[in-house]
C-alpha positions, 0 to 999 in steps of 0.5 A: 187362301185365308181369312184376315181380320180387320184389325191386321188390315189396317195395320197393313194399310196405315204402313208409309209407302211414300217412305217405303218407296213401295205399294201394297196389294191384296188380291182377294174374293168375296166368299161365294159371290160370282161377281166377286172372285178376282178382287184387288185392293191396296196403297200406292203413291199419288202419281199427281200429288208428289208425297201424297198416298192413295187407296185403292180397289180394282174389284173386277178385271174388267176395270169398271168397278175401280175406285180411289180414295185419299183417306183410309177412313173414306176407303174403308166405309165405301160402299163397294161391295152390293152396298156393302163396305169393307167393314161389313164385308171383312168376314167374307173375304178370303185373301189370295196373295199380299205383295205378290207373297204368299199371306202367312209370310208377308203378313207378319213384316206389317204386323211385327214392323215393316219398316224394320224387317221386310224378309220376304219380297225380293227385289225383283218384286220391289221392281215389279211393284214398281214398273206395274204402278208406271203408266209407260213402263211396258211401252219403254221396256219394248222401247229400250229392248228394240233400242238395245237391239238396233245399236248394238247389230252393226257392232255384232255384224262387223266383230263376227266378220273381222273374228270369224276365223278364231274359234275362242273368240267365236264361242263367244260371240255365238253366246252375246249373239244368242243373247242378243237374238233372245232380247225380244222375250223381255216383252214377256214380262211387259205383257204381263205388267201392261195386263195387270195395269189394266186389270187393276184400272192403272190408267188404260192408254200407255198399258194398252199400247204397251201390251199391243205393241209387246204382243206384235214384237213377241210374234214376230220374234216367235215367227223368227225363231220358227224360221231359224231354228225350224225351217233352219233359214240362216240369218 
């Protein structure tokens, strides 16, 4: 945890993310206030308005105190925190993460130029960011995950009765098998992007369907596995 001044915090807020194709987040607490303790701000791409940038703050898991802006100006003397703006806030605010980094790393890609040299999030943070700022994307990760599973059993069914009797051929089948078996726990991650959309106010519908139909998939893979691999039922 640390301090940010801010100076550097506009810094990180004027970066391009329409150019970058990405989105920046904060996640922060206000020094010694209860309500306060799980905040998040940041810049993301207007969903609605193609090119267009949004500022935004979630500032209690709850949603209910969520909040946008289209200027920075506007986003930075609202009067968000018990009638207080991030100006007059700033020295209070200690910051836990930046892009899901850890602040003394990702911090100097703003500072020193970001769009030059961005050494810290790695791709699959990129993705992440990304799928959290899709409204649909748990629900289509179970979609295309039950998808996958369904086109792709009768295939696995008929190759294992056709080569059930060659061994090489078998051990890999045993390994796509296991692959295929396991494809459920991708709702793992669908879980926890449907649970930060939602604690970051990104739209509550498509998030809370996803994650309720993620949870039902997981479980019931979960009871599955116990019958497999537990109760030693053959499936």
């Amino acid at each position: 945890m640390s301090k940010i001044s801010l100076q550097d915090l506009v810094v990180v807020l004027k970066s391009d993310v329409v150019k970058n194709n990405s989105c920046i987040e904060m996640n922060f607490c206000i020094d010694n206030d209860k309500e306060y303790v799980d905040c998040w701000l940041g810049k993301m791409q207007d969903r609605d308005k193609r090119g267009k940038e949004v500022y935004w703050y979630g500032l209690v898991p709850d949603g209910s105190q969520a909040y946008d802006y289209d200027k920075l100006d506007d986003f930075l003397n609202a009067k968000v925190y018990h009638g207080k703006s991030l100006y007059d806030a700033i020295e209070q605010i200690t910051r836990y993460s930046l892009d899901g980094c850890s602040i003394d790393k990702r911090l100097p890609d703003y500072i020193n130029g970001y769009d030059k040299s961005p050494r810290c999030c790695s791709y699959m943070k990129n993705l992440y960011i990304k799928l959290v700022n899709q409204n649909k994307s748990s629900l289509l990760i179970f979609i295309s995950g039950l998808f996958l599973q369904i086109i792709t059993w009768p295939f696995l069914f008929s190759f294992g009765i056709k080569y059930h009797l060659n061994e090489q051929i078998m051990q890999l089948f045993t390994i796509v098998s296991a692959i295929w078996f396991f494809i459920p726990l991708i709702s793992i991650g669908a879980i926890i992007i449907a649970v930060n959309q939602i604690r970051k106010r990104i739209s509550l519908g498509f998030p809370i369907i996803g994650l309720i139909i993620n949870i039902i998939w997981l479980i019931l893979f979960s009871f599955v596995a116990y019958l497999v691999f537990v109760v030693k039922i053959s499936v």
